[in-house]
C-alpha positions in Angstrom: -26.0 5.2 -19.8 -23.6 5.0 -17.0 -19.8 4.8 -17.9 -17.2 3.0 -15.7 -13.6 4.1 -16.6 -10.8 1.8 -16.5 -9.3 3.4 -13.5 -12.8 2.3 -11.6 -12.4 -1.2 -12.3 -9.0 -1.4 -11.1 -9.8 0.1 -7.8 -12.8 -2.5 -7.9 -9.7 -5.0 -8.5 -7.3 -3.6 -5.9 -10.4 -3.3 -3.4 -11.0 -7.6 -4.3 -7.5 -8.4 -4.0 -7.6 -6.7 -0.6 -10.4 -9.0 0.7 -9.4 -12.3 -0.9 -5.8 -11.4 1.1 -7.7 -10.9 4.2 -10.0 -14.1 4.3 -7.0 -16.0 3.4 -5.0 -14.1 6.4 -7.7 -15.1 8.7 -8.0 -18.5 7.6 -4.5 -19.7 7.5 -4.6 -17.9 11.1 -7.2 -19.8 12.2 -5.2 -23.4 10.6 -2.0 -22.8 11.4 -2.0 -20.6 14.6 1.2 -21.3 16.4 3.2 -20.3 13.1 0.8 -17.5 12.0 1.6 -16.4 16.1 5.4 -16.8 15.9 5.6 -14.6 12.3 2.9 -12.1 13.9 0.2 -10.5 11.3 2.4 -8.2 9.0 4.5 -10.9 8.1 1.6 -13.1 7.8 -0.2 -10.8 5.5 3.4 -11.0 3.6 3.7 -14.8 3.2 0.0 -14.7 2.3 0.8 -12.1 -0.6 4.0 -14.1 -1.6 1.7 -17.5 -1.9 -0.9 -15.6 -3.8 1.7 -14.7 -6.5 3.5 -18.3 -6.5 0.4 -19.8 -6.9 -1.0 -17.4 -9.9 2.7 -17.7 -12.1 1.4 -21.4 -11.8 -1.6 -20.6 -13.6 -3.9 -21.0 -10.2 -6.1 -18.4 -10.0 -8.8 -20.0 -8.6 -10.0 -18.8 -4.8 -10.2 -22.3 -3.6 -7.0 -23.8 -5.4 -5.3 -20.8 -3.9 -6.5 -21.5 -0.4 -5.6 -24.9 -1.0 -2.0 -23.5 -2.3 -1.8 -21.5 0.8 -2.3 -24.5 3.0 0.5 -26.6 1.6 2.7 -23.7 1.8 2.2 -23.0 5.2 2.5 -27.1 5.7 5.7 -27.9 3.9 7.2 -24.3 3.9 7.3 -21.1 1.9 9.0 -22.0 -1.2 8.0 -25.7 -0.8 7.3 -25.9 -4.7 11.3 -25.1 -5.0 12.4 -27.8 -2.2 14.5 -30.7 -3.6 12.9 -32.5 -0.8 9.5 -32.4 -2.5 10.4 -32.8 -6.1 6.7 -34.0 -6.9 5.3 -30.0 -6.0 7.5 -28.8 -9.1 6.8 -31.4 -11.3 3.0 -31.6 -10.7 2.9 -27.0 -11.0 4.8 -27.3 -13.7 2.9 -29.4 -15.3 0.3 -29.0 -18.3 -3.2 -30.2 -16.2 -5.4 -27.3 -15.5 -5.3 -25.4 -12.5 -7.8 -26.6 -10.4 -6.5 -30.2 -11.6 -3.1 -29.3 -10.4 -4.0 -28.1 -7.3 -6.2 -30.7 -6.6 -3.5 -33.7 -7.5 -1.0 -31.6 -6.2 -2.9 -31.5 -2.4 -3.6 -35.2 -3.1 0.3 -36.4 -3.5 1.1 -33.9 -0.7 -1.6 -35.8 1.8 -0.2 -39.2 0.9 3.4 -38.2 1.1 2.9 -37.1 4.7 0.7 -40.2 5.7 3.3 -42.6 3.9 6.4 -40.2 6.2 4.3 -40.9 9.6 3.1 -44.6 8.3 -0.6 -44.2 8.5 -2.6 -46.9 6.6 -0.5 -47.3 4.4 0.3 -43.9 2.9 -4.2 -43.2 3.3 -4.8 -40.1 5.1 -8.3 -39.9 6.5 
C-alpha cells in the first residue's frame, strides 16, 4: 500500500498554489495590461499573492470567486475592500452569505456602481 507523508502533500499544496498564482498572473495580465505593464511582473506576481490572501481571510477560497476578487481589485484598487469610497466591498465581505454568494453580489454591486458613476442605462451594465 503506498504511503504519502504529510510533507508530500504540502509540496503537492505549495506546487498548486504556485499554478493557481500563475494563471491568475497571466490573466489579470492579459485584462488589465497597461497597469500589469506599469507595476512590471514581480510586483504583479506580488499584488496577485496579496489579493489571494485578502480574498481567503474573507472566506473566498473558491478559484473562480478569487479570479473574480482579483478583477475588482485590480479595477477599484489594491485594498479597495478598505476604501471609504466603496463602503458596500466591506459590508458585502464582511458579511455572513457564502463565499461564492459574496463574491458574486459583491461583483454585481461593483458593476452597477460603476455603470450608475458613468450613467449607462441607468446604473445596467451590459
Amino acid at each position: 500500500m503506498l504511503k504519502i507523508r504529510q510533507e508530500q502533500l504540502d509540496v503537492f499544496g505549495t506546487h498548486a498554489r504556485r499554478q493557481f498564482e500563475e494563471q491568475m498572473v497571466t490573466h489579470v495580465k492579459q485584462f488589465f495590461r497597461e497597469q500589469c505593464d506599469r507595476l512590471g511582473y514581480s510586483k504583479v506576481r506580488e499584488v496577485v499573492r496579496y489579493g489571494i490572501q485578502r480574498a481567503e481571510d474573507y472566506g473566498i477560497t473558491n478559484r473562480s470567486a478569487i479570479c473574480k476578487y482579483l478583477n475588482l481589485m485590480f479595477a477599484f484598487g489594491q485594498d479597495f475592500d478598505k476604501d471609504s469610497r466603496f463602503p458596500w466591498a466591506r459590508s458585502i465581505l464582511e458579511s455572513q452569505m457564502g463565499a461564492v454568494e459574496k463574491v458574486e453580489h459583491l461583483y454585481a454591486t461593483a458593476m452597477t456602481k460603476l455603470a450608475q458613476a458613468c450613467g449607462i442605462n441607468g446604473g445596467a451594465l451590459r
